[in-house]
VODREN-983977 format. One record per residue (C-alpha): residue number from 1; x, y, z; residue in three letters; chain. Coordinates in steps of 0.2 Angstrom, whole numbers, padded with zeros to 4 digits, m for minus. Layout:
! residues N
 pos    xx    yy    zz code unit
 NUM     X     Y     Z  Ala    A
...
! end
This chain:
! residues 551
 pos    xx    yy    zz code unit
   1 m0189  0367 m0095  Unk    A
   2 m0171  0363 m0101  Unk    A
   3 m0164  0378 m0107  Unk    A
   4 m0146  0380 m0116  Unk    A
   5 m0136  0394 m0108  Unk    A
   6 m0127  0399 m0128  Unk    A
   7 m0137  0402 m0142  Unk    A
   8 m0150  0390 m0140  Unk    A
   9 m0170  0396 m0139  Unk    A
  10 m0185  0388 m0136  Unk    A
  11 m0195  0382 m0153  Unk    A
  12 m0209  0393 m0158  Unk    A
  13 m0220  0388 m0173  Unk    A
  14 m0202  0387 m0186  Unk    A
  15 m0203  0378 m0200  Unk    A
  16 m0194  0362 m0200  Unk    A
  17 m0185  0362 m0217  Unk    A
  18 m0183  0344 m0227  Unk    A
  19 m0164  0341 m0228  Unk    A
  20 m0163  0345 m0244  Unk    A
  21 m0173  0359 m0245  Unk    A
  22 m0161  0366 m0229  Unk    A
  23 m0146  0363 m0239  Unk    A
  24 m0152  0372 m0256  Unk    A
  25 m0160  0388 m0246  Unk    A
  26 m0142  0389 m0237  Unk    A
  27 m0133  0387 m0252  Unk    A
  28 m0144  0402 m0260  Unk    A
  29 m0142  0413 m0246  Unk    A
  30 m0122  0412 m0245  Unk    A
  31 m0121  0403 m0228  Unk    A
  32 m0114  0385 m0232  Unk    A
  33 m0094  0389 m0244  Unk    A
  34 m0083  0403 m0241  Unk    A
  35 m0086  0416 m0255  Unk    A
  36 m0072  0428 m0254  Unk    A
  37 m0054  0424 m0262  Unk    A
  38 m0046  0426 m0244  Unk    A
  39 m0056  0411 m0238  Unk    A
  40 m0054  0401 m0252  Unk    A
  41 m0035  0403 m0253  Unk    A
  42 m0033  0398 m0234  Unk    A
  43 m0030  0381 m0228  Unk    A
  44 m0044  0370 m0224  Unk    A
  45 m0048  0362 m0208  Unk    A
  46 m0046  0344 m0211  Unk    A
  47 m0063  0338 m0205  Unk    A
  48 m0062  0322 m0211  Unk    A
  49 m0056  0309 m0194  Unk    A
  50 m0054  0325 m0183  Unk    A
  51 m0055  0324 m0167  Unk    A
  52 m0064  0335 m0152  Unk    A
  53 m0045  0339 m0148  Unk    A
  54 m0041  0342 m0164  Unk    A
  55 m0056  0353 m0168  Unk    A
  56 m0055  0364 m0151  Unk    A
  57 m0035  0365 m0156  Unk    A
  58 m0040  0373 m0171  Unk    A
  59 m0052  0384 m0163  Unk    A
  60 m0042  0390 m0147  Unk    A
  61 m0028  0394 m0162  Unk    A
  62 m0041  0405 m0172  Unk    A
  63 m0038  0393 m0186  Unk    A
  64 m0057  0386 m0184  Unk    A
  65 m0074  0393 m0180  Unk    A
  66 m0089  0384 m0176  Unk    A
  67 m0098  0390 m0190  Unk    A
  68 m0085  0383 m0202  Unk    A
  69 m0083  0368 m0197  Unk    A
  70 m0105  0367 m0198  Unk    A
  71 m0103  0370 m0216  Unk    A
  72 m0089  0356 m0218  Unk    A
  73 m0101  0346 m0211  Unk    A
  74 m0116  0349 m0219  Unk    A
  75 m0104  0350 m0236  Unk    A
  76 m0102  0331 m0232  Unk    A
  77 m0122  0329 m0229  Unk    A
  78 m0127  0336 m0243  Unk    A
  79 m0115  0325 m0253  Unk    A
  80 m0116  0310 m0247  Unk    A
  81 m0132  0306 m0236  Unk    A
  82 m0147  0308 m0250  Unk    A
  83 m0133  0308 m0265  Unk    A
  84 m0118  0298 m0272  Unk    A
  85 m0117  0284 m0259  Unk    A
  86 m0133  0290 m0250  Unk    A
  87 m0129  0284 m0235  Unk    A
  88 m0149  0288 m0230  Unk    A
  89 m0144  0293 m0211  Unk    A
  90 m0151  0307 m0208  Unk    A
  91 m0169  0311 m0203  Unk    A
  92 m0169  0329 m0201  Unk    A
  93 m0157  0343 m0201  Unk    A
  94 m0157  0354 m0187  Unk    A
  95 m0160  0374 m0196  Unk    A
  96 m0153  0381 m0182  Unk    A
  97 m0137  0373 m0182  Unk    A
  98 m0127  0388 m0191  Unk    A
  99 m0135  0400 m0178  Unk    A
 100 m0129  0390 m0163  Unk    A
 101 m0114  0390 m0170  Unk    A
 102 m0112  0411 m0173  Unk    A
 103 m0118  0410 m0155  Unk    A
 104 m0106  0400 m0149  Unk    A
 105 m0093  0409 m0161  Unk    A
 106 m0099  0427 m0152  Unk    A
 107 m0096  0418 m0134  Unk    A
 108 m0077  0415 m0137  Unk    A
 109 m0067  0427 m0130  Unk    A
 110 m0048  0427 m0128  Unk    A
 111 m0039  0417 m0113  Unk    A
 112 m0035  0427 m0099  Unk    A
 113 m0014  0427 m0093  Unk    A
 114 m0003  0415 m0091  Unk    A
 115 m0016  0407 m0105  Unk    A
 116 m0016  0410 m0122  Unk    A
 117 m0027  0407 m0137  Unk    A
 118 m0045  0406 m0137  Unk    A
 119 m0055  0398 m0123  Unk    A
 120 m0071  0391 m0126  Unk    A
 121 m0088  0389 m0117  Unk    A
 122 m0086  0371 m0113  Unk    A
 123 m0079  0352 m0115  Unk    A
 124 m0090  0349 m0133  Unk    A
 125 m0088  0369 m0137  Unk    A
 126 m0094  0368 m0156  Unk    A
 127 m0095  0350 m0158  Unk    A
 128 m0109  0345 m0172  Unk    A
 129 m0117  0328 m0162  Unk    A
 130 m0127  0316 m0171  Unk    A
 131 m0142  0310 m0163  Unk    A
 132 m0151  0296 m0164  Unk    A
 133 m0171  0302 m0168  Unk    A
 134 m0178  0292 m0150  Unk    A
 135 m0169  0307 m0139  Unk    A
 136 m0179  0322 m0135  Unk    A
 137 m0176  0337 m0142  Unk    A
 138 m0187  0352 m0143  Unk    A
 139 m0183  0361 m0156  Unk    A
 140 m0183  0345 m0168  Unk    A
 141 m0196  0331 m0169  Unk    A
 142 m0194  0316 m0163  Unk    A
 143 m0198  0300 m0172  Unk    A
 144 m0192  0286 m0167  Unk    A
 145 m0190  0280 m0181  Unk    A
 146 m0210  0279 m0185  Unk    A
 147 m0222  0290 m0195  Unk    A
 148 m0237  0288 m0181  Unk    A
 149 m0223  0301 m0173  Unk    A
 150 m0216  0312 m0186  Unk    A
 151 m0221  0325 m0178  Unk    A
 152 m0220  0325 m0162  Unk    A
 153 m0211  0341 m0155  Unk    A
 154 m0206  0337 m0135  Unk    A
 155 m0208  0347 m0120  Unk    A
 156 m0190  0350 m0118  Unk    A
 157 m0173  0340 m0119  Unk    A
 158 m0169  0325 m0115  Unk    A
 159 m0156  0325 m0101  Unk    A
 160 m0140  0317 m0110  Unk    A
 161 m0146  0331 m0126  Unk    A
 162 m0147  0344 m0114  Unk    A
 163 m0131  0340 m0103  Unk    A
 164 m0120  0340 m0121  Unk    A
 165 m0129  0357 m0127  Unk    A
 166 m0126  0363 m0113  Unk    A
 167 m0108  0357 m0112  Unk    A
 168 m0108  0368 m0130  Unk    A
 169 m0110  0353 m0143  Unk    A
 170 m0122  0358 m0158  Unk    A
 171 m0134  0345 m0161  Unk    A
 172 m0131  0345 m0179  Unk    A
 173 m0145  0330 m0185  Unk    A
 174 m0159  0316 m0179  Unk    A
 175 m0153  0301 m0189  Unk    A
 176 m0161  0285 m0193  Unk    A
 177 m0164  0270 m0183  Unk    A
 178 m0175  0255 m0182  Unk    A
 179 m0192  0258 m0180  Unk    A
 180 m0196  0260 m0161  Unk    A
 181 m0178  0252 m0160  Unk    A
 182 m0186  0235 m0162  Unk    A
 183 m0173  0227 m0172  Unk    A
 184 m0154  0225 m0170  Unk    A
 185 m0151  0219 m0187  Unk    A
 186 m0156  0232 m0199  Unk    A
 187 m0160  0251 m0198  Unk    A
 188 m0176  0255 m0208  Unk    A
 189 m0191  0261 m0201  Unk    A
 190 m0206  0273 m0207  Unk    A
 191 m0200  0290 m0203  Unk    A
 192 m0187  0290 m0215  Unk    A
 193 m0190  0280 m0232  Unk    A
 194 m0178  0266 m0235  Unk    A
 195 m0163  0257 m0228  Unk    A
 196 m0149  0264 m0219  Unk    A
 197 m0132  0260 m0227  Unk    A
 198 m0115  0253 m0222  Unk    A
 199 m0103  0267 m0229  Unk    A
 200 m0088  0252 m0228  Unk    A
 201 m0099  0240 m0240  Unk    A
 202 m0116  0254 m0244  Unk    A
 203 m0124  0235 m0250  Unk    A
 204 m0123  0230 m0231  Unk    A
 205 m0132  0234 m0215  Unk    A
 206 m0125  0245 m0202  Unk    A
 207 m0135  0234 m0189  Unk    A
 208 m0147  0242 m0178  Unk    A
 209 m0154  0253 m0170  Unk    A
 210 m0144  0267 m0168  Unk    A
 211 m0139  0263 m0188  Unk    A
 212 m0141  0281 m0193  Unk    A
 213 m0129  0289 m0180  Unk    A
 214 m0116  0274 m0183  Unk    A
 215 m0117  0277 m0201  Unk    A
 216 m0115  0297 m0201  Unk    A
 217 m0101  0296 m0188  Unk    A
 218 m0090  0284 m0198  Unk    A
 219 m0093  0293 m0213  Unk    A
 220 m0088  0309 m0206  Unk    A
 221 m0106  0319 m0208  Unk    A
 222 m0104  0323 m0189  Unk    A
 223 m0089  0322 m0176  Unk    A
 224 m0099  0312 m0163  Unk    A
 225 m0116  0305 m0160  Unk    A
 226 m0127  0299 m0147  Unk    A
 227 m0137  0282 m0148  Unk    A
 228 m0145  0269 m0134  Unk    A
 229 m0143  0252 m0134  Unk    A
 230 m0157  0239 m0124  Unk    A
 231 m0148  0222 m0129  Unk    A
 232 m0133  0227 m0143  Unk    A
 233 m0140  0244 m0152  Unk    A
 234 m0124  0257 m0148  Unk    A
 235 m0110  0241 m0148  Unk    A
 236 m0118  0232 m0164  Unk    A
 237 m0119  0247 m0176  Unk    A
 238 m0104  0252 m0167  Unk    A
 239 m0093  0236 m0172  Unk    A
 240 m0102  0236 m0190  Unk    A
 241 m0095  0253 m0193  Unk    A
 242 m0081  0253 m0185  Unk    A
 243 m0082  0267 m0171  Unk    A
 244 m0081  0264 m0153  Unk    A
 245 m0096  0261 m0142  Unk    A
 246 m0100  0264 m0123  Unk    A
 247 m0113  0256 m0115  Unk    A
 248 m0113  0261 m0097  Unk    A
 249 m0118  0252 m0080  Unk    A
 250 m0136  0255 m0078  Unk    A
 251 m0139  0269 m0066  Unk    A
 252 m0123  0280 m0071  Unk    A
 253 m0132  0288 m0087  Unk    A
 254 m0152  0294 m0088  Unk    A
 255 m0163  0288 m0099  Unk    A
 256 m0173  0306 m0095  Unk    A
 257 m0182  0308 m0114  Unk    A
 258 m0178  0292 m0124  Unk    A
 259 m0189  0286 m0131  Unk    A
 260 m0191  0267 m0120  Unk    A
 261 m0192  0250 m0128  Unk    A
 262 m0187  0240 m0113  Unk    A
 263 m0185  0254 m0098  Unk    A
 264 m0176  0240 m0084  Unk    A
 265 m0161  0238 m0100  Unk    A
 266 m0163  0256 m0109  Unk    A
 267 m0145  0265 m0109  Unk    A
 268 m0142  0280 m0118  Unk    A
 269 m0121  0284 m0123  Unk    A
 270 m0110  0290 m0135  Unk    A
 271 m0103  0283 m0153  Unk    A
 272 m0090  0288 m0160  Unk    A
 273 m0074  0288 m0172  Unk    A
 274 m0060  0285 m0157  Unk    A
 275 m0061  0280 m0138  Unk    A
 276 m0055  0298 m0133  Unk    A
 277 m0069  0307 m0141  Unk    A
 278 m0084  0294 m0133  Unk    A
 279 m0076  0297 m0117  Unk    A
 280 m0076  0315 m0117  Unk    A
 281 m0097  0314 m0123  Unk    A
 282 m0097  0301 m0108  Unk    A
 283 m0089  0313 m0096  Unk    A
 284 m0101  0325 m0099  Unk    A
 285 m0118  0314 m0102  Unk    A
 286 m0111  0303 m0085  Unk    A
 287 m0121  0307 m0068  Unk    A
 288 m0138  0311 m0058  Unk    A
 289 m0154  0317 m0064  Unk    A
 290 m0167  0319 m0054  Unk    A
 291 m0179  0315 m0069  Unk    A
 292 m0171  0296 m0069  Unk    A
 293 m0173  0289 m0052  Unk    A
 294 m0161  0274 m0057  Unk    A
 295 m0147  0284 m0056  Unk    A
 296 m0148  0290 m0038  Unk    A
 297 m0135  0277 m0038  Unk    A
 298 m0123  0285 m0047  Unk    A
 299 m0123  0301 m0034  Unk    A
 300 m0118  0287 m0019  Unk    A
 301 m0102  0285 m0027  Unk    A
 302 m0088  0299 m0030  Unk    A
 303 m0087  0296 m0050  Unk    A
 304 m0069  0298 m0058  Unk    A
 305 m0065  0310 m0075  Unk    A
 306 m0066  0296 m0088  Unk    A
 307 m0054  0306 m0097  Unk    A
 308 m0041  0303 m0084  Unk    A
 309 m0040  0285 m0090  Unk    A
 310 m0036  0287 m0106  Unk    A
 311 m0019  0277 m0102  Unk    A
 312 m0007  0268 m0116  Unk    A
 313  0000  0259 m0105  Unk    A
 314 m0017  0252 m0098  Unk    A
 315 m0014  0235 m0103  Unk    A
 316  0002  0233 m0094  Unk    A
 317 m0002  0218 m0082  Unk    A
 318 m0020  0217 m0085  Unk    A
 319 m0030  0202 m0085  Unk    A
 320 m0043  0198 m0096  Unk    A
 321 m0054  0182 m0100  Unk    A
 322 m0059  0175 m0117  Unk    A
 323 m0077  0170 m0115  Unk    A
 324 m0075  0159 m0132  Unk    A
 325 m0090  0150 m0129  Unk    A
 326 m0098  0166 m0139  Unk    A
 327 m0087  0165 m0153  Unk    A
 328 m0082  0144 m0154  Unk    A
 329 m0101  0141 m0160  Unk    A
 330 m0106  0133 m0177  Unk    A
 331 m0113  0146 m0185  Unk    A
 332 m0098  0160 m0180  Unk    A
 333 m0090  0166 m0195  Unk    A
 334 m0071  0157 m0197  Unk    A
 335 m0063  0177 m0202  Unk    A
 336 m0070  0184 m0186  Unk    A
 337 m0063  0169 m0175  Unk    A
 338 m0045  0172 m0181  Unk    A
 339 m0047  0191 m0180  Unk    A
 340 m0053  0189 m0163  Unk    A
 341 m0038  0176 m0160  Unk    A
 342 m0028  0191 m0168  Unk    A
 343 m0036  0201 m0157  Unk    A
 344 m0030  0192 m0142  Unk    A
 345 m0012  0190 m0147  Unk    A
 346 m0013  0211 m0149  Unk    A
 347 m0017  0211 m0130  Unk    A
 348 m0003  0200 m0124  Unk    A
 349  0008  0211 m0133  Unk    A
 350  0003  0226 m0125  Unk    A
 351  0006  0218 m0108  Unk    A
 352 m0011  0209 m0104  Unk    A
 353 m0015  0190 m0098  Unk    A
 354 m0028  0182 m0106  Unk    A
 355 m0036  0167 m0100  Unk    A
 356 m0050  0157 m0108  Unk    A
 357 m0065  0159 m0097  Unk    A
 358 m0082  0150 m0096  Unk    A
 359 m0100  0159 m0090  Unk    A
 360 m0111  0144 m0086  Unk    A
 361 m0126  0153 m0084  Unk    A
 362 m0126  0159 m0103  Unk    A
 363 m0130  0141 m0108  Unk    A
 364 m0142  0137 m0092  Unk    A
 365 m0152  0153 m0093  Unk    A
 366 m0164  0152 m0109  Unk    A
 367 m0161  0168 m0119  Unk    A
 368 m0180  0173 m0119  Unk    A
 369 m0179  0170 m0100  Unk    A
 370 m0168  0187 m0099  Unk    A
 371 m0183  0199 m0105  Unk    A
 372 m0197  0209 m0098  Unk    A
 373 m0207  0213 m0113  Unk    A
 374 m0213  0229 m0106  Unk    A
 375 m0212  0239 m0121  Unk    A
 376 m0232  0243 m0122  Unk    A
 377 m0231  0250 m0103  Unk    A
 378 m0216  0260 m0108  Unk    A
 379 m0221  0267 m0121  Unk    A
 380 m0239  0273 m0116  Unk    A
 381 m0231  0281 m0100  Unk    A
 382 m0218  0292 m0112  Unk    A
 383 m0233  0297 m0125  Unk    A
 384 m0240  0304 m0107  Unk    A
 385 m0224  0313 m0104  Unk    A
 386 m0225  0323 m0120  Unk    A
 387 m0244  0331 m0113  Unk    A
 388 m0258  0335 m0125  Unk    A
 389 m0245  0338 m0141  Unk    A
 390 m0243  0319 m0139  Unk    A
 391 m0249  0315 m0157  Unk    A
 392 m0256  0300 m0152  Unk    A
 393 m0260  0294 m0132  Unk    A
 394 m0255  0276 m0133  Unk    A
 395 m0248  0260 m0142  Unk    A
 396 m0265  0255 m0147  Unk    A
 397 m0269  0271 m0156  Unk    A
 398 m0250  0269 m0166  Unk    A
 399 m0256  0253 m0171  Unk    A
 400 m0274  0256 m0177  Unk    A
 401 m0267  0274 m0186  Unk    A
 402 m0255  0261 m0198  Unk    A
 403 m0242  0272 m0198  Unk    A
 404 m0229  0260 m0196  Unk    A
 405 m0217  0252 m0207  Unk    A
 406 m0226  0234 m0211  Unk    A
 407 m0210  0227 m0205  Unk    A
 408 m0215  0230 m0186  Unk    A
 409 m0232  0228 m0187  Unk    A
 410 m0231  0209 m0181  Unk    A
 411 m0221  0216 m0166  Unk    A
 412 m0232  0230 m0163  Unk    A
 413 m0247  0217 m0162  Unk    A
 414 m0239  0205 m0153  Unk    A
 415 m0233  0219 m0140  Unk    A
 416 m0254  0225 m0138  Unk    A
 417 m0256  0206 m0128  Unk    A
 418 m0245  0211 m0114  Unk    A
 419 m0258  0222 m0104  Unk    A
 420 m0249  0218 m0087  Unk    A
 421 m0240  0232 m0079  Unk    A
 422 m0222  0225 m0078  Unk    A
 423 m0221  0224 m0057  Unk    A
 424 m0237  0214 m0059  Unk    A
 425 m0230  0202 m0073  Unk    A
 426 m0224  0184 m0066  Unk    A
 427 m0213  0184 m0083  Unk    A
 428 m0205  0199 m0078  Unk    A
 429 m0200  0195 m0059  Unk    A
 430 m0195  0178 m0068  Unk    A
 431 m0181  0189 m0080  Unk    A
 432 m0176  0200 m0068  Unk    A
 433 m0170  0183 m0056  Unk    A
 434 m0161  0177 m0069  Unk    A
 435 m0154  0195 m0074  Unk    A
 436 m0146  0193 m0056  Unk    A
 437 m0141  0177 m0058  Unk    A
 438 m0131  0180 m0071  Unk    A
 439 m0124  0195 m0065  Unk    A
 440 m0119  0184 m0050  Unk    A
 441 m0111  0172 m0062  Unk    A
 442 m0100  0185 m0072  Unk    A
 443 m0096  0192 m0055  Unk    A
 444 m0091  0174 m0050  Unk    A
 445 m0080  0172 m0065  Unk    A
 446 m0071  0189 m0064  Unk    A
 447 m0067  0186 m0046  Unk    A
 448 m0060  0169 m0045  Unk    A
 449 m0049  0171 m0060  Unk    A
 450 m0043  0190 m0054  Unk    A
 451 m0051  0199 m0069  Unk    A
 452 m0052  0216 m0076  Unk    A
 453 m0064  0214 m0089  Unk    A
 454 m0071  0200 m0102  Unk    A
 455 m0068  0200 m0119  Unk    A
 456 m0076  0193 m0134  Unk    A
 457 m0083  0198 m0151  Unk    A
 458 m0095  0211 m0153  Unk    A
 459 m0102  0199 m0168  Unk    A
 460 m0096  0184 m0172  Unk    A
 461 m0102  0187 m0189  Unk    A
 462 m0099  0201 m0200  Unk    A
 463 m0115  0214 m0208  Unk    A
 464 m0126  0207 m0217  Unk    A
 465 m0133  0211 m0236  Unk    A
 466 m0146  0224 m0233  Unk    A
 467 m0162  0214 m0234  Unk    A
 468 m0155  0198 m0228  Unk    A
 469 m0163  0193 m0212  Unk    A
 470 m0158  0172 m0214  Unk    A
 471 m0140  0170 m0212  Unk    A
 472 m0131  0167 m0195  Unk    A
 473 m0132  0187 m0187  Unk    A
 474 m0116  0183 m0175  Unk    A
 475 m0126  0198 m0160  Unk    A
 476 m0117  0193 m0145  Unk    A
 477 m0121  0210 m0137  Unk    A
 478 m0136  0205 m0130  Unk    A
 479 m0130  0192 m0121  Unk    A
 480 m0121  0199 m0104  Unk    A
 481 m0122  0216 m0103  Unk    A
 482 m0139  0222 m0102  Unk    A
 483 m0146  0209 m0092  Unk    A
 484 m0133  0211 m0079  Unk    A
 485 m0133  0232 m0078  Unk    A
 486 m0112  0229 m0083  Unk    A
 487 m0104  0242 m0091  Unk    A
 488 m0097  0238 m0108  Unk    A
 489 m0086  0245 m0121  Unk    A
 490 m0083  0241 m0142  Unk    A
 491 m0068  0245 m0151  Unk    A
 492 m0062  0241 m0169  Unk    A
 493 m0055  0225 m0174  Unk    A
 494 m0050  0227 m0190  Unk    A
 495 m0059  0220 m0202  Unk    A
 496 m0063  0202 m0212  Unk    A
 497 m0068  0197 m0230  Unk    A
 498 m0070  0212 m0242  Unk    A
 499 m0067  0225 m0230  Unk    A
 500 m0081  0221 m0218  Unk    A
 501 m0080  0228 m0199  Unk    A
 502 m0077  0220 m0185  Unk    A
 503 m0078  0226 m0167  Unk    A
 504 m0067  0219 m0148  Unk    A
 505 m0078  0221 m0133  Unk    A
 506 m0072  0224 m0115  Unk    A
 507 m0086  0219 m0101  Unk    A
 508 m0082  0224 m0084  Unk    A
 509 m0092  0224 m0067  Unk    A
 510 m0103  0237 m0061  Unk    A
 511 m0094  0255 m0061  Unk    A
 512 m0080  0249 m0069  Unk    A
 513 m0083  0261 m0086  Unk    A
 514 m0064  0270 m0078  Unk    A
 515 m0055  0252 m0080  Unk    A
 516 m0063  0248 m0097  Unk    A
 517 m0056  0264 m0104  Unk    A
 518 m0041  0260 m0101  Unk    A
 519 m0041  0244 m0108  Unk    A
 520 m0050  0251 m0124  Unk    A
 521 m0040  0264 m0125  Unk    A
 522 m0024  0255 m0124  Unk    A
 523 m0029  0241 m0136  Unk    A
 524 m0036  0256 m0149  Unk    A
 525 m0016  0264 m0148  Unk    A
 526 m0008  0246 m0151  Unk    A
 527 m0018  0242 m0164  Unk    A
 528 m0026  0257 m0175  Unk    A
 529 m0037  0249 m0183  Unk    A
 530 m0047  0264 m0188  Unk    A
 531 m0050  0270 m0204  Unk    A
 532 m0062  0281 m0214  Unk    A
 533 m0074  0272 m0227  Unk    A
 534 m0068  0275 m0247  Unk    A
 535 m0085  0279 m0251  Unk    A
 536 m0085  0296 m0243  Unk    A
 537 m0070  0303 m0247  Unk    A
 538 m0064  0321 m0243  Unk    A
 539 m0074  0334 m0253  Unk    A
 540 m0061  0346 m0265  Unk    A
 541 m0057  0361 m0260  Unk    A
 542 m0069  0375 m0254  Unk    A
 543 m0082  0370 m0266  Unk    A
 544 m0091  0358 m0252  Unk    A
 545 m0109  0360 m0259  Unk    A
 546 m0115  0366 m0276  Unk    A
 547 m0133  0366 m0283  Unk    A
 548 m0133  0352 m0292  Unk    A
 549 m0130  0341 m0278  Unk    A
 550 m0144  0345 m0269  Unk    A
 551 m0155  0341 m0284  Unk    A
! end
């Protein structure tokens, strides 16, 4: 059992408060606005596009508490995620996040000399983390985004949730994602009624799956998040709402407690408003666990501090290939091409090469030839993870409850006919060959032309209207990375037509995660193209919450 060292306890039989109902009961009891005229004369801390640097500078200064800047947050919750834009990100509200935070409060002490200030428990000391409703958390349910599991209640932490906790983040709220994370398009599923929305257009999708924590970061409802990607689902809702992604290289992060849809291409990372604050969530999520036998890997090598490489000058004298044969396609959008062009230019003026580059294997390896369609054998072995609270025992039994959004339940049928463990499956040895042969051919590329990393759009169209499932979708996430175990990284892009996202991505060679931080983080400086949404502007002054907002 995974067990926080500040604050945190083990769930008993607590009641899980609907969002709104948490809000209203901590409004009632006094715990969510400052209510003496001391507090309300004193300068707010900004929260709105802080940073974890920012926020642990306010807090070793004593201009900050944990449990302040919780009730900034849930403020902007209970504003914006059910009301005015309703953002609809947010599964449920964690009851006991204003407890970890007077916890964590109680555990600062002053530094010791030559220090001064504050020092806090950890790298993520008070840091409200969104996260996506597949990662285990046993204090919270965990859905998946589907009814069949709306409350299911986990043994114990998933590794990445328990690493950040115990790093001294607050896990603030499980948001929405696509049910099961089948789709990368659109975040809707059953646990959660309705669509996710894009706070920069609220008519648009915030792509999928890990919509909910994409949407919540960019609007400022939490500082970070934590989502997983099998083919595009950190990058895409990354690029769609323009944060910064991380997908690593298979074996450097555990997939201990997500919930699987494809195990072999499952990666679990952070998402969030600038490269800085993904890395520092990498650093500490980063490494072995026993529970994950696929990153044994990771403990053969002597892994850097990711936050080392935040260099501006990381451009200087890089090389980089355009592989435009993602974005020079038919049915690319023409905005996103010349962004990406624009793009391009920005990264020889910060000291880069770039080359146009060709991957043969993307056109001679069929698409569907990439996949292991493993998600029935996945699944049933997690359901047997969580031990007789598992509310139901297998796929099968999910599908014949009919507690699913109808949206999935041709995938949820279709999934029932693959009955064939995965190391049995002649499709899935077939994949997994041209998984390597791809790899082999991206290898093959970077080597010959000298490269750092690839570089392309993250979608060569921009998000769709919520609902729309027929015109060009532009995901060119899924077409290197998680086939080839490669590390990749998004960043903003700026943005095309009426103020619609866009998102760079940098693709390296296996343990490269150090390189592509520079690179990102560099192109992110040169550019800043980050900006906050209008639709969830900052809240005035200490009012935050009042009752007729929450009803």
């Amino acid at each position: 059992m995974r067990v926080d060292p500040v604050g945190w306890q083990q769930p008993g039989t607590g009641l899980i408060l609907p969002l709104k109902a948490f809000l209203l009961a901590g409004l009632l009891m006094g715990v969510l606005v400052p209510t003496s005229p001391a507090e309300e004369a004193e300068p707010r801390f900004v929260v709105e596009e802080a940073t974890i640097a920012t926020i642990h500078q306010a807090m070793r200064e004593g201009r900050l508490t944990a449990r302040q800047l919780v009730e900034q947050y849930l403020a902007r919750i209970a504003a914006y995620d059910k009301q005015g834009p309703a953002l609809n990100a947010l599964i449920t509200l964690n009851p006991r996040a204003l407890q970890r935070a007077d916890a964590l409060d109680a555990a600062v002490q002053p530094c010791p000399p030559p220090a001064t200030g504050q020092c806090l428990t950890g790298p993520l000391h008070g840091i409200p983390v969104i996260v996506k409703d597949n990662y285990d958390t046993a204090d919270l349910p965990t859905t998946a985004g589907s009814l069949s599991l709306i409350h299911s209640m986990p043994p114990d932490d998933a590794f990445q949730v328990h690493k950040i906790r115990q790093a001294g983040a607050i896990v603030l709220a499980k948001s929405n994602m696509a049910e099961f994370a089948f789709s990368p398009y659109e975040t809707v599923g059953s646990a959660l009624p309705g669509y996710t929305r894009n706070p920069y257009a609220l008519n648009r999708v915030t792509a999928g799956s890990s919509g909910g924590t994409a949407a919540a970061v960019a609007a400022n409802l939490g500082a970070v998040g934590l989502g997983t990607d099998t083919g595009n689902s950190i990058r895409g809702p990354s690029s769609h709402n323009l944060l910064v992604g991380i997908r690593s290289t298979m074996g450097l992060t555990s997939r201990d407690g997500i919930v699987p849809l494809y195990l072999d291409h499952d990666i679990g990372g952070p998402m969030a408003r600038t490269v800085a604050d993904a890395v520092a969530v990498f650093d500490v999520i980063a490494g072995y666990d026993p529970a994950d036998p696929v990153t044994a890997t990771s403990r053969q090598r002597q892994l850097p501090t990711f936050s080392d490489h935040l260099d501006i000058n990381g451009l200087q004298g890089a090389r980089l290939g355009a592989v435009r044969q993602l974005i020079d396609t038919d049915t690319a959008d023409d905005a996103i091409r010349h962004r990406f062009d624009e793009a391009l230019g920005d990264l020889r003026r910060a000291g880069a090469e770039v080359m146009t580059v060709r991957v043969d294997e993307l056109d001679t390896i069929p698409r569907n030839a990439r996949w292991c369609l493993r998600f029935q054998h996945d699944l049933n072995a997690y359901l047997a993870s969580l031990g007789e609270a598992a509310p139901f025992s297998s796929l099968r039994a999910i599908f014949e409850s009919g507690k699913f959004h109808p949206s999935v339940a041709n995938n949820l049928e279709f999934f029932l006919e693959y009955t064939i463990p995965p190391s049995e499956d002649k499709d899935c040895r077939i994949a997994w060959a041209n998984g390597k042969k791809l790899a082999e051919g991206v290898r093959r590329v970077l080597t010959e032309h000298q490269l750092d990393a690839l570089v392309y759009p993250t979608w060569s169209n921009p998000p769709r209207l919520i609902g729309d499932l027929n015109t060009p979708a532009g995901d060119n996430s899924q077409d290197l990375s998680p086939h080839t175990g490669f590390p990749a990284i998004t960043v903003p892009m700026g943005f095309v037509h009426d103020h619609l996202p866009t998102g760079l991505q940098f693709l390296g060679d296996a343990w490269t995660e150090a390189r592509l931080i520079e690179l990102a983080y560099a192109y992110e400086q040169a550019t800043g193209h980050r900006v906050p949404p209008t639709t969830t502007p900052p809240l005035a002054g200490p009012q935050a919450l009042n009752r007729s907002s929450l009803e």
